[in-house]
C-alpha positions in Angstrom: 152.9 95.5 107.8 153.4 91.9 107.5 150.8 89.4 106.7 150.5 85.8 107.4 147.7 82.7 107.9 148.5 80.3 110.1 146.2 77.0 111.0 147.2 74.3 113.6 146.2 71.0 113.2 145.4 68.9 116.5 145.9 65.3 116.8 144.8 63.5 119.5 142.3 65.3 121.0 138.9 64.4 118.9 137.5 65.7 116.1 136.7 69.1 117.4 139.1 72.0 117.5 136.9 74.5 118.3 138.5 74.6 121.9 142.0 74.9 120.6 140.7 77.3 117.9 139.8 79.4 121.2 142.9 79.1 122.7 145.0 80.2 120.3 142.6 83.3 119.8 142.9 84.6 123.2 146.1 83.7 122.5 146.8 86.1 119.9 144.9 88.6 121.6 146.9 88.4 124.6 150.0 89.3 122.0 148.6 92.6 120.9 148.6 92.0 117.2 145.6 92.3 115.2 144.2 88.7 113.9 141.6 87.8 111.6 140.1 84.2 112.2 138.4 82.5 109.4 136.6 79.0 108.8 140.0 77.1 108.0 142.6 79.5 109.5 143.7 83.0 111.1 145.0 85.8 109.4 147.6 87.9 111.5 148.8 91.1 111.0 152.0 92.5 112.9 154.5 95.8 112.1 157.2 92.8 112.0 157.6 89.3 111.3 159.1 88.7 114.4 156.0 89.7 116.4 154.2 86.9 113.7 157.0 84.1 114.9 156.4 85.1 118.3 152.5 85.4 118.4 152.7 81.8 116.3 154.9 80.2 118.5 153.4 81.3 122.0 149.9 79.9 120.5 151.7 76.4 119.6 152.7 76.6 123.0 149.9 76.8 124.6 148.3 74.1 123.0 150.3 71.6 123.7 149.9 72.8 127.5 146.6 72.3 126.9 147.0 68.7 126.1 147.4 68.5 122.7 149.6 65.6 122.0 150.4 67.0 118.8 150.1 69.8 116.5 150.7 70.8 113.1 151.6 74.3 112.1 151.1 75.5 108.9 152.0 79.3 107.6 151.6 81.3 104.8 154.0 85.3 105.0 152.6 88.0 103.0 155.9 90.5 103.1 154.9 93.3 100.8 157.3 96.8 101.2 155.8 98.7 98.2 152.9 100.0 100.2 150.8 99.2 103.3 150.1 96.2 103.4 147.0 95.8 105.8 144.0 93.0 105.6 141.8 96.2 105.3 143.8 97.4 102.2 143.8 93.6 100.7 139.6 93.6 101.2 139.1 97.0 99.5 140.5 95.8 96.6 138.3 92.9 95.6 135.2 94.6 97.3 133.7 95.4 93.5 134.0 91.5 92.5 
């Protein structure tokens, strides 16, 4: 399973992203992978990093259709192939700290 954050930045709409941070949700919901949003990014989680560039893209995409005169994309990859790698697993493990 392959991990990855991703945050966009909007510029040029306001201060608020909370209706871009929406759209890219239901964006990523539309996608079929499972996501995981935070107070600074999203955590998605995907069988292949192809479905990650894909669900990443198609949510940048939408954004700018939306208005956004620009955006900035940042991502983090968590590719682990010793074991499962799930956001479940990851959580589990610092539960006792």
């Amino acid at each position: 399973m392959i991990l990855a954050e991703v945050t966009y930045i909007t510029i040029g709409k306001g201060v608020s992203a909370a209706e871009y941070v929406r759209k890219a949700l239901n964006s990523f919901k539309k996608s079929g992978i499972k996501y995981y949003p935070n107070s600074m990014s999203t955590v998605l989680e995907a069988p292949t990093i192809e479905e990650i560039f894909n669900a990443v893209k198609v949510a940048e995409k939408e954004l700018i259709e939306a208005g956004v005169p620009r955006v900035i994309t940042t991502m983090k990859i968590d590719h682990r192939v010793d074991l499962d790698n799930t956001v479940e697993r990851k959580l589990k493990a610092v539960e006792n700290l």
